[in-house]
C-alpha positions as CSV (number, residue, x, y, z in Angstrom):
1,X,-6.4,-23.4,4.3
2,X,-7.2,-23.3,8.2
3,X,-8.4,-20.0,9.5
4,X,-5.7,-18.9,11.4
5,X,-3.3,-19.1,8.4
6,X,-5.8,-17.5,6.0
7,X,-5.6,-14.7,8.4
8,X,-1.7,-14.9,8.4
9,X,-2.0,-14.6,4.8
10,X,-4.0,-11.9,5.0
11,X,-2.3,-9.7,7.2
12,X,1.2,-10.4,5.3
13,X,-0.6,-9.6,2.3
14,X,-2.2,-6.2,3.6
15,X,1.6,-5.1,5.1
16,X,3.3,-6.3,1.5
17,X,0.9,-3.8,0.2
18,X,1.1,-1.4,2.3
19,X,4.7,-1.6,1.6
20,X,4.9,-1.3,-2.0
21,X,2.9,1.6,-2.1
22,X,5.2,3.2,-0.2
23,X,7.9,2.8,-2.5
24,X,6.0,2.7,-5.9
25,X,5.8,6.0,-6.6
26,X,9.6,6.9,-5.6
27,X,11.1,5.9,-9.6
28,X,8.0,7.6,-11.2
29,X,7.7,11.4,-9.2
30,X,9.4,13.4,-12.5
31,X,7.2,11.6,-14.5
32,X,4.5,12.2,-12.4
33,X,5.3,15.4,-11.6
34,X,5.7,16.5,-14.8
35,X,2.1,15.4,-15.9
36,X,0.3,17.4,-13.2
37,X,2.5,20.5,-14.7
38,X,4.5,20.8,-11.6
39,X,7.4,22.6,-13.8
40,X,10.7,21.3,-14.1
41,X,13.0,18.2,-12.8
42,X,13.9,21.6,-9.7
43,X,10.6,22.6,-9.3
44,X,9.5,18.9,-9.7
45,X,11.0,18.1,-6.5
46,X,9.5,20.9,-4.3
47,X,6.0,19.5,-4.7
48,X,7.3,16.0,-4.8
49,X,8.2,16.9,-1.3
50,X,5.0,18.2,-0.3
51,X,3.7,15.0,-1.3
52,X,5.7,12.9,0.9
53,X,5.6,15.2,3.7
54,X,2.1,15.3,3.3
55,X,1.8,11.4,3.4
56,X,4.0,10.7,6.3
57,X,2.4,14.0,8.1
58,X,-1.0,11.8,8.2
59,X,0.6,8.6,9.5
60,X,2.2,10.3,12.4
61,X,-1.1,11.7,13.2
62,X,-3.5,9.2,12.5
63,X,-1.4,5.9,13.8
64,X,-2.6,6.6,17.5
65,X,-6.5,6.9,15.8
66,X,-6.6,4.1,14.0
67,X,-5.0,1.9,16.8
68,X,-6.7,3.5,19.2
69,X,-10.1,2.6,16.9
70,X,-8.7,-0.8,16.0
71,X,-8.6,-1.2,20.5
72,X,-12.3,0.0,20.2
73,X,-14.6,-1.5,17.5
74,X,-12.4,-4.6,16.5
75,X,-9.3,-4.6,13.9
76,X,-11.0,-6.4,11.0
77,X,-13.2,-3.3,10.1
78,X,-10.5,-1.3,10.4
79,X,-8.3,-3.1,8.4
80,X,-11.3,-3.6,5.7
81,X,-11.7,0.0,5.8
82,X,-8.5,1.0,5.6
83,X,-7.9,-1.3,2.3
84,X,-10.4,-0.3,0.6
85,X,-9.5,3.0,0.9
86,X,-6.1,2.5,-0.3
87,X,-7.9,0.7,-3.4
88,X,-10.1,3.7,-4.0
89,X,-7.1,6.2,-3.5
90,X,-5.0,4.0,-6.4
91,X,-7.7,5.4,-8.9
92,X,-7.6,9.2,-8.0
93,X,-3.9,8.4,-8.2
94,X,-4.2,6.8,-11.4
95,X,-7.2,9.4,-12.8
96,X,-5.0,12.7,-11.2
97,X,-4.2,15.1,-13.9
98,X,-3.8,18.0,-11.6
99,X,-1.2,18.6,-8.0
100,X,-4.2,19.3,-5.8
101,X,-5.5,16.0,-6.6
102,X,-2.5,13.7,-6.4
103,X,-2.0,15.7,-3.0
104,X,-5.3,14.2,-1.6
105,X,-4.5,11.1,-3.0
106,X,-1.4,11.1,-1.0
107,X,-2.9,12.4,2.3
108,X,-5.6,9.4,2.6
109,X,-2.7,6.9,1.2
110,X,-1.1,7.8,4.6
111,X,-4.3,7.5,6.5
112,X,-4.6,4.1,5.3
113,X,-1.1,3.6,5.8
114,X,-1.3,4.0,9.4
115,X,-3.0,0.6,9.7
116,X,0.6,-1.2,9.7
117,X,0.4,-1.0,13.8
118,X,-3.0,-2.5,13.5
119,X,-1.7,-5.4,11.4
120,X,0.8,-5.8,13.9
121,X,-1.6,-5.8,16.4
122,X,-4.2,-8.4,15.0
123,X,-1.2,-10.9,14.4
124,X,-0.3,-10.5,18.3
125,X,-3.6,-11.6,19.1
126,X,-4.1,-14.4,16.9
127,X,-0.1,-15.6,18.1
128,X,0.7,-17.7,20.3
129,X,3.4,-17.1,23.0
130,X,5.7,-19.5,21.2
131,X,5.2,-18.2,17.8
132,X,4.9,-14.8,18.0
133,X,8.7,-13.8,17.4
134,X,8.6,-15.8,14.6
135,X,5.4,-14.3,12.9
136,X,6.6,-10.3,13.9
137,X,9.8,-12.1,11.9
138,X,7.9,-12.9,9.0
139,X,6.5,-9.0,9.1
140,X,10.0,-7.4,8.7
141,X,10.8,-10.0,6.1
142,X,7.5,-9.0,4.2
143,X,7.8,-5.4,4.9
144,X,11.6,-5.5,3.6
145,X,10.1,-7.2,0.2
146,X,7.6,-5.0,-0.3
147,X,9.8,-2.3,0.4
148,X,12.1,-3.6,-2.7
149,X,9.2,-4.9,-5.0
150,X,7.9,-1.0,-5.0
151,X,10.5,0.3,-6.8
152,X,10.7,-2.0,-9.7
153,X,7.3,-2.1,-10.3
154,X,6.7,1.2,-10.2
155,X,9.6,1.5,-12.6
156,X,8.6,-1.4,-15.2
157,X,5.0,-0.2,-14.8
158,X,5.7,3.1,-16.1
159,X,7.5,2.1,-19.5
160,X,3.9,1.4,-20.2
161,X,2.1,4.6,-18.4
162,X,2.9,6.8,-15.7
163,X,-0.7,6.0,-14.2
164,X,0.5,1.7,-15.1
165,X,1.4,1.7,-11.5
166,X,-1.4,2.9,-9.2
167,X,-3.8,0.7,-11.7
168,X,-1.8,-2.2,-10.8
169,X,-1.7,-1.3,-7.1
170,X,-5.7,-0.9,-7.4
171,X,-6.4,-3.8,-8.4
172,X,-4.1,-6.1,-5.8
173,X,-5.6,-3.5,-3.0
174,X,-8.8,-4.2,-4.2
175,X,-8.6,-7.9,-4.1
176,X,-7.2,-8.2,-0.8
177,X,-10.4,-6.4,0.7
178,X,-12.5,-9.4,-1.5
179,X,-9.9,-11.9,0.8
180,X,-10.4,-10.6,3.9
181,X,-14.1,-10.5,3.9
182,X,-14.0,-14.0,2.8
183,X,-11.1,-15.4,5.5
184,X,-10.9,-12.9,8.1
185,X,-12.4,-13.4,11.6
186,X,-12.4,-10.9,13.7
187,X,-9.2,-11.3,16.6
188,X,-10.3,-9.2,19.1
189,X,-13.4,-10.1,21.0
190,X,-15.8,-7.2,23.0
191,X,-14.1,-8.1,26.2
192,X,-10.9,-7.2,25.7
193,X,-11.8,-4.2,24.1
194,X,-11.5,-0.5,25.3
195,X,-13.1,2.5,25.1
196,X,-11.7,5.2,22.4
197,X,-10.4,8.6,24.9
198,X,-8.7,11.5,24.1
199,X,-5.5,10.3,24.4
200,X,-5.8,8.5,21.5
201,X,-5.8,11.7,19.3
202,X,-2.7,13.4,20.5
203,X,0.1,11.4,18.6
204,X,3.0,13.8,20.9
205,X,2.0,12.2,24.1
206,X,4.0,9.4,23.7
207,X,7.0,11.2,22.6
208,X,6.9,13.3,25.4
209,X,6.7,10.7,27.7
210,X,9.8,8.6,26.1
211,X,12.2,11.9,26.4
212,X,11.0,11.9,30.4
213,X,12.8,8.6,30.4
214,X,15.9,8.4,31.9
215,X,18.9,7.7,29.3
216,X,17.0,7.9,26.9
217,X,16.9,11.7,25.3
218,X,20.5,11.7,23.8
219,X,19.5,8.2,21.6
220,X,16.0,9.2,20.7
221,X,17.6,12.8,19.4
222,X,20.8,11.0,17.6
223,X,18.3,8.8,16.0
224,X,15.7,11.4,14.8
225,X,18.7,13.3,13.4
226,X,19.9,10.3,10.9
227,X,16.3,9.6,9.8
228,X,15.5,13.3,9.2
229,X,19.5,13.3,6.9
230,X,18.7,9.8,5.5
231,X,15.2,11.1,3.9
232,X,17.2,12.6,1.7
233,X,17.4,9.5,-0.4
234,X,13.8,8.5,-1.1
235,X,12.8,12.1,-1.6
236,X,15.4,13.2,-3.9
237,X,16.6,10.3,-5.5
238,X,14.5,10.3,-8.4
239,X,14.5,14.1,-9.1
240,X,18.5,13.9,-8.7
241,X,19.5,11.1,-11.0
242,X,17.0,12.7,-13.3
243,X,19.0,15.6,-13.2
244,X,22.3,14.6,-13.1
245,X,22.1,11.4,-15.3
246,X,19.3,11.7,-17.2
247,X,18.2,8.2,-16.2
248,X,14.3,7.3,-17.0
249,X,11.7,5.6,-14.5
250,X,13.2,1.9,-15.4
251,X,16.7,2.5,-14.4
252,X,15.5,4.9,-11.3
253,X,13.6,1.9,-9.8
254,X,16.4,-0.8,-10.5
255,X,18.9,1.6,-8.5
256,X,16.2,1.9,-5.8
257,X,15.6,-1.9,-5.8
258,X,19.3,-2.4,-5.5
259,X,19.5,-0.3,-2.8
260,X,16.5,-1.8,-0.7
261,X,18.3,-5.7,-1.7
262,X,21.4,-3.7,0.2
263,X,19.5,-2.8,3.0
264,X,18.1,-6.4,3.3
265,X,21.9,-7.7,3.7
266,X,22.7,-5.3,5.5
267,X,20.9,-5.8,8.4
268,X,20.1,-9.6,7.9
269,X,24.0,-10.2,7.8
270,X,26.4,-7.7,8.2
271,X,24.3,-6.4,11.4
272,X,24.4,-9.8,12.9
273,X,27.5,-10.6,11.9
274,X,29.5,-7.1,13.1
275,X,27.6,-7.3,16.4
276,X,28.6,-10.8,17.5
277,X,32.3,-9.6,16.9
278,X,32.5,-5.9,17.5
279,X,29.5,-5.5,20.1
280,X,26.3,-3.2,19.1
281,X,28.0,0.5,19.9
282,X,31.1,-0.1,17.0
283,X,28.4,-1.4,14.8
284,X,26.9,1.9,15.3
285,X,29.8,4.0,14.9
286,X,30.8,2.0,11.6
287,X,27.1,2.5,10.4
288,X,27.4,6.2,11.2
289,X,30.8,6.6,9.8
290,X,29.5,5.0,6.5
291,X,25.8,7.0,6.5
292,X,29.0,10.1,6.6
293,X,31.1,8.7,3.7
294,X,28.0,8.0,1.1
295,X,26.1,11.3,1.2
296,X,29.0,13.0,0.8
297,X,30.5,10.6,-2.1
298,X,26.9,10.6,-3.9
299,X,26.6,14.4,-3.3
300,X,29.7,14.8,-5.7
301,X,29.0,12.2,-7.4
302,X,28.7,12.8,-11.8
303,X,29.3,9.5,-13.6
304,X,26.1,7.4,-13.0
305,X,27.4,3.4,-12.7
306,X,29.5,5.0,-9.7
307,X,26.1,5.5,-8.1
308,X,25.5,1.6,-8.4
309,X,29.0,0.9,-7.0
310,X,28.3,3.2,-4.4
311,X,24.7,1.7,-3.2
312,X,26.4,-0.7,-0.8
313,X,28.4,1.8,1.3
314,X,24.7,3.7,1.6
315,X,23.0,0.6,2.6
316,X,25.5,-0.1,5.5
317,X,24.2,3.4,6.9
318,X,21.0,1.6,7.2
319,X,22.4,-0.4,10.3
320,X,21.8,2.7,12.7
321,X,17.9,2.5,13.8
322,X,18.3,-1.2,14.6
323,X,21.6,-0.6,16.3
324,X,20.6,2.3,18.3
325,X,17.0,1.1,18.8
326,X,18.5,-2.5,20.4
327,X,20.5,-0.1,22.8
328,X,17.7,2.0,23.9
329,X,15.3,-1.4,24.4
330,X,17.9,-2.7,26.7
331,X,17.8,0.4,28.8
332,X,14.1,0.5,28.9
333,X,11.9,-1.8,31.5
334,X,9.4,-4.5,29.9
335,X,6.4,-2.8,30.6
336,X,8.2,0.3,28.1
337,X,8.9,-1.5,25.3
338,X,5.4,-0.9,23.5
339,X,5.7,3.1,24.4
340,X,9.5,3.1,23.3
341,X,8.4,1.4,19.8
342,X,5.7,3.7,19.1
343,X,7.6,7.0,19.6
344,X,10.8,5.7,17.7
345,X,8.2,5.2,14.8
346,X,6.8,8.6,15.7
347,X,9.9,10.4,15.5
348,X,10.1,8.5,11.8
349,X,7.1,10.0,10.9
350,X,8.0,13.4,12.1
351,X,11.2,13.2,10.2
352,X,9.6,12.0,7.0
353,X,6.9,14.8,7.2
354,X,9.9,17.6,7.5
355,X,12.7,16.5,5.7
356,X,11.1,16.8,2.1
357,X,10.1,20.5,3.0
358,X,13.3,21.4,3.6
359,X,15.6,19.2,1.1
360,X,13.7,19.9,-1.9
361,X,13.7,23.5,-1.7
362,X,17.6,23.2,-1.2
363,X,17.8,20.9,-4.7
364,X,15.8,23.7,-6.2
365,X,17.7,26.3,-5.4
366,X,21.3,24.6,-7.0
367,X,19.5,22.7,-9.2
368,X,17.0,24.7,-11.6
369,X,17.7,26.6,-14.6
370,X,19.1,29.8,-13.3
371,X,20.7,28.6,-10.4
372,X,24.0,30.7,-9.4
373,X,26.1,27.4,-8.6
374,X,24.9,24.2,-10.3
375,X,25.2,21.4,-8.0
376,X,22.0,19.1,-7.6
377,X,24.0,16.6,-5.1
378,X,24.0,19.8,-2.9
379,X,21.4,18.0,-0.3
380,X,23.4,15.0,0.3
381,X,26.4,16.9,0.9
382,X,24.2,19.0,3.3
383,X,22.9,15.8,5.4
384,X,26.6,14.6,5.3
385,X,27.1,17.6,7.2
386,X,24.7,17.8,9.3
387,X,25.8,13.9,10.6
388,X,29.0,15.1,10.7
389,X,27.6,17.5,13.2
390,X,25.6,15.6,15.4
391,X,28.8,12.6,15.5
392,X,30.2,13.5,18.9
393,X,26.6,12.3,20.1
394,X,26.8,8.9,18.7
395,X,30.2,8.8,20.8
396,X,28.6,9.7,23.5
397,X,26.0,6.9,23.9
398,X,29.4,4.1,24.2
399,X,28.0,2.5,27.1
400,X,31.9,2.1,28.6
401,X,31.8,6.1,29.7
C-alpha cells in the first residue's frame, strides 16, 4: 500500500474511532452508572450528564489548541498523541470503580477528541484539488459509521461486562497509534507552519466574530437552539428507556443504532431528494416540524416497539444542521467558510456541554422514586416546547421575505 493511501487509512481509521467512542458508552451509562454507585436509573442520569457535559465542555475548549498545535509542531505528533491518549483513557475507563474517576476519564476522552479538525486538516494537505471533496466525503461517510457501530458495540459488549467495551476500544485505539508510527508521514512541512498565539486559546473568538456577520445571527441562534433540544436524545436515552421499559444495554444500543442507520438515510436521501423538489428552506421547515412532532410523541410515549416505529420521524429532525448550515454557507464569502465551520461546531460543543446539566436534573425530578408526578418522557416534551418556541425563527430565515 502506497503512502498516501496508508495515510488515508489512517486518518479514516483515527475519525472511525474517534467516532465510536463517542457513541459507545450511550447503551451502557445505567450500567455504568450504577457500578460507580451513582444511585438510581434518576440519579443515574444527573451524573451521566455531568459526564457528557464534561466531555463536550473539553472539546469546545481544546479544538482551537490542538489545531492551533497541529498548525505549529506538525499534525502527526499530535495525532499520535492524541491516540494514545484515547488508548490509555479506555483503561481508566475500563479499571473506574468510582464517579471521580470515570469523570477524568471522560474529560481527557474529549481532549483527544478534539483532534477530529486535525484529521480533517492533515487529509486537506495530503488532497489534491480534484480529490479533496471526495476524501472530506469519505469522512462524513466514516464518521456516520462510526457514529452507528458505537452503539451496538457498546451494547453487545456489555452482555459480557460493563468494562467489555472500553477494553475493546483500548485495544483498536491502541493499534492504530502502532499504524501510524509505521505509515504516517508527516503532511505539513516547517514552512508552512505557524507560530502558536494567543488566539489559539480563546475558543469564543470565533463565535463572536461569526454573530458580527451580517445575516447571520438569527441562523446561528435557531441552529444552537435545535442542538441544545436535540441533546436530549443521546443524554437521556438510555436512562429513559431504562426507566420506562426496562430495556437492558443490548436492546438500548440496537434502538440507538437504528436511529443513527435513520440519520444516515435521512440525510443521504431524503435531504437530497426533498431539496431538489421543495428547495432547502421547506426542507427545513419539514425537518423542524418533524424534530416538534417526535419529542413530543416519544415524551408520552409508554409502549416500547412504538419507540422503534417512531425512530424514523426523529431521524428526519436530523435534516436541520445541514439544511440551515447550506443556507448560512451561501450567505457567507469564500474566504468565511473555514470561520463559519468552526463556530457552527463551536456552538455544538457549547450545546453538548449545557444541555445534559439541565435535562438530566429535569428527568430526576419526574422520574425518581418520590417524584410528585411520574413522568420520565418529561424532557422531551420540554425540548418539544422549547422548538415550538423558537419556530417563528425558522420562518423567519425563508429567503423570499
Amino acid at each position: 500500500m502506497e503512502a498516501p493511501r496508508k495515510a488515508l487509512v489512517f486518518i479514516l481509521a483515527t475519525i472511525l474511532i474517534d467516532a465510536i467512542g463517542i457513541g459507545l458508552i450511550f447503551p451502557i451509562m445505567p450500567d455504568l452508572m450504577a457500578r460507580v454507585g451513582a444511585g438510581d436509573t434518576a440519579s443515574g442520569a444527573v451524573w451521566g450528564g455531568v459526564l457528557m457535559a464534561a466531555y463536550a465542555a473539553m472539546q469546545f475548549l481544546f479544538s482551537p489548541v490542538i489545531g492551533g498545535l497541529s498548525d505549529s509542531i506538525g499534525r502527526k505528533p499530535v495525532l499520535l498523541a492524541a491516540m494514545a491518549a484515547l488508548a490509555l483513557d479506555y483503561v481508566v475507563m475500563a479499571l473506574a470503580t468510582t464517579f471521580w474517576l470515570l469523570l477524568i476519564g471522560r474529560m481527557i476522552a474529549g481532549v483527544a477528541g478534539a483532534t477530529y479538525t486535525t484529521a480533517t486538516a492533515y487529509l486537506a494537505d495530503i488532497s489534491p484539488p480534484e480529490k479533496k471533496a471526495a476524501n472530506f466525503g469519505l469522512i462524513g461517510a466514516t464518521f456516520g459509521v462510526g457514529f452507528v457501530m458505537g452503539p451496538a458495540l457498546g451494547g453487545l459488549l456489555a452482555t459480557w461486562d460493563v468494562s467489555a467495551p472500553f477494553w475493546a476500544a483500548a485495544a483498536i485505539s491502541a493499534v492504530n497509534v502502532v499504524f501510524g508510527l509505521l505509515v504516517l508521514p508527516e503532511s505539513l512541512p516547517g514552512t508552512r507552519r505557524r507560530r502558536f498565539t494567543r488566539t489559539d486559546l480563546n475558543p469564543f473568538w470565533g463565535i463572536r466574530e461569526a454573530f458580527r456577520m451580517p445575516g447571520l445571527a438569527l441562523p446561528l441562534t435557531a441552529l444552537f437552539v435545535f442542538e441544545f433540544a436535540n441533546m436530549v436524545y443521546p443524554t437521556l436515552w438510555a436512562f429513559w428507556t431504562r426507566e420506562t421499559f426496562g430495556w437492558a444495554a443490548a436492546l438500548i444500543g440496537t434502538s440507538l443504532t437504528a436511529y443513527g442507520i435513520g440519520v444516515a438515510v435521512s440525510q443521504g436521501a431524503v435531504l437530497p431528494f426533498l431539496v431538489s423538489r421543495l428547495g432547502e428552506f421547506r426542507t427545513l421547515i419539514i425537518a423542524t416540524v418533524a424534530a416538534v412532532g417526535a419529542l413530543f410523541a416519544i415524551g408520552f410515549t409508554t409502549v416500547g416497539w412504538l419507540v422503534f416505529a417512531l425512530i424514523p420521524l426523529a431521524a428526519l429532525s436530523d435534516m436541520v444542521p445541514p439544511t440551515i448550515t447550506a443556507m448560512m454557507s451561501n450567505q457567507v464569502a469564500e474566504d468565511r467558510q473555514g470561520l463559519l465551520q468552526g463556530v457552527i461546531t463551536s456552538l455544538g460543543s457549547v450545546a453538548a456541554a449545557v444541555a445534559p446539566l439541565i435535562v438530566t436534573p429535569l428527568f430526576h425530578a419526574f422520574a425518581a422514586p418520590d417524584a410528585a408526578f411520574y413522568m420520565p418522557g418529561m424532557p422531551f416534551v420540554a425540548a418539544g416546547l422549547l422548538m415550538l418556541l423558537v419556530f417563528p425563527a425558522f420562518l423567519r430565515l425563508n429567503p423570499s421575505r
